[in-house]
C-alpha positions, 0 to 999 in steps of 0.5 A: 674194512681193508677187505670189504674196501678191496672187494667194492672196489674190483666190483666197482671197476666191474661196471663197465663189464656188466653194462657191456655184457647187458648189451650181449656178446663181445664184439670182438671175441663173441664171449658172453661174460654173464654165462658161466664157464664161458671165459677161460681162467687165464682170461679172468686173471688177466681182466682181474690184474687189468681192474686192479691197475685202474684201481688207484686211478679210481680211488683217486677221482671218484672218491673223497680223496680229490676234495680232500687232497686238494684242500690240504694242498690249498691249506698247505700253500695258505701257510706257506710252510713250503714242504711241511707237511710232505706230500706223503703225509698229505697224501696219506691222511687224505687217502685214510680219511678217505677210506672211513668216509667210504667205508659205509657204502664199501660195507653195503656193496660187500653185502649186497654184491660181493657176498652173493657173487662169492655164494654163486647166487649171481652173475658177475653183471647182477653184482656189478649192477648192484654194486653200482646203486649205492656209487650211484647214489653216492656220485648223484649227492655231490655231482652239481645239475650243471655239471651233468647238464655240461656233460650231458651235452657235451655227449650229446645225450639225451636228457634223462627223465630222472635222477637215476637213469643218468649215465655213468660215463657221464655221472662220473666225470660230472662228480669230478668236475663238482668236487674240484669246483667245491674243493677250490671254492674250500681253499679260497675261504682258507687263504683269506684269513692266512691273506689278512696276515700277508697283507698286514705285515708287509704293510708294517715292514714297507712302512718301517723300511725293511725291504730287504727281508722277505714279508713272508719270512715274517708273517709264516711264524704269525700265521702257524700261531694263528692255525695252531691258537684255532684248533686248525688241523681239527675245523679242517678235517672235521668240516671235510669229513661233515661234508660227505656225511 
């Protein structure tokens, strides 16, 4: 699966080449990438290790990973357990739930792309651009009508007559936008039964005159019983991953 996950994702950070090379010629270097034998090896490895480094940068936005990392980190601070679970914890379970969440469409890009681009049957373009159909249809499922709306105008573009002629450079952020929209209104429903908890016992602890000892000292260890009483951890992670199913 790593492999697969690896292979879509450089052809994933080759769509802005293929959409540039269907224009024609570099204008700065007159090169044309769709032929072969046209760009120098060095050259290659060089845009190669250029994609591996935006590789995080796109894993972390235009993935699961944001709504998922965000959520946890809602759920964290509705807890109020402070630094447990660590970042790197959160962080890794966010990554690899992630990756399972994904690993159906980087399967489908590893046969439809990846395998022809490596038997020579297409361009580095073709498999880009057919690379891009399943991440289309992936970021077209969740990225909200007026979130591209906004980007749209914000770009000044014209309206697209479909679904799939909207333009990456603005499908993409447009996903973001929806995804950071729905991860905040997830963490909003997981405060309010945690909220419930704060606002009982510093009622009770205002009332019986204990002001010198913090509420939330007194309701953590209530709202970790509550978490662990209703299966937390297993109706966090499975509405999250039902989400993207």
């Amino acid at each position: 699966m790593s492999r697969r996950l690896a292979h879509a994702g450089c052809l994933a950070l080759l769509l802005p080449a293929a959409a540039w090379a269907a224009r024609g010629a570099s204008p700065a270097s007159g090169l044309d990438i769709g032929k072969t034998g046209s760009m120098s090896a060095p050259m290659q490895i060089v845009l190669l290790l250029t994609a591996l480094t935006l590789l995080p940068a796109a894993l972390v936005s235009v993935t699961p990973f944001l709504r998922i990392s965000v959520v946890l980190h809602f759920l964290r601070q509705a807890l109020a357990t402070q630094t447990a679970p660590s970042n790197q914890v959160l962080v890794g379970l966010a990554l690899f739930l992630s990756l399972l969440s994904i690993e159906p469409m980087a399967s489908q890009i590893y046969e439809q792309a990846w395998i022809p681009l490596d038997h020579g049957q297409m361009t580095v373009p073709q498999a880009a651009q057919e690379a891009a159909r399943p991440l289309r249809q992936f970021w077209l499922r969740f990225a909200r009508e007026k979130d591209i709306a906004l980007l749209l105008e914000v770009s000044h573009s014209p309206a697209p007559r479909t679904p799939a002629d909207v333009d990456l450079r603005v499908l993409i952020p447009a996903y973001i936008l929806s995804e950071l929209k729905a991860s905040f209104q997830i963490g909003a429903v997981l405060y309010l039964p945690f909220l419930v908890i704060d606002l009982v016992v510093a009622s009770v602890t205002l009332s019986v005159g204990m002001v010198q000892l913090p509420p939330v000292m007194i309701s953590a260890p209530f709202k970790i019983l509550l978490f662990v009483l209703v299966d937390g951890w297993n109706l966090v992670v499975g509405s999250l991953m039902k989400s993207f199913s």
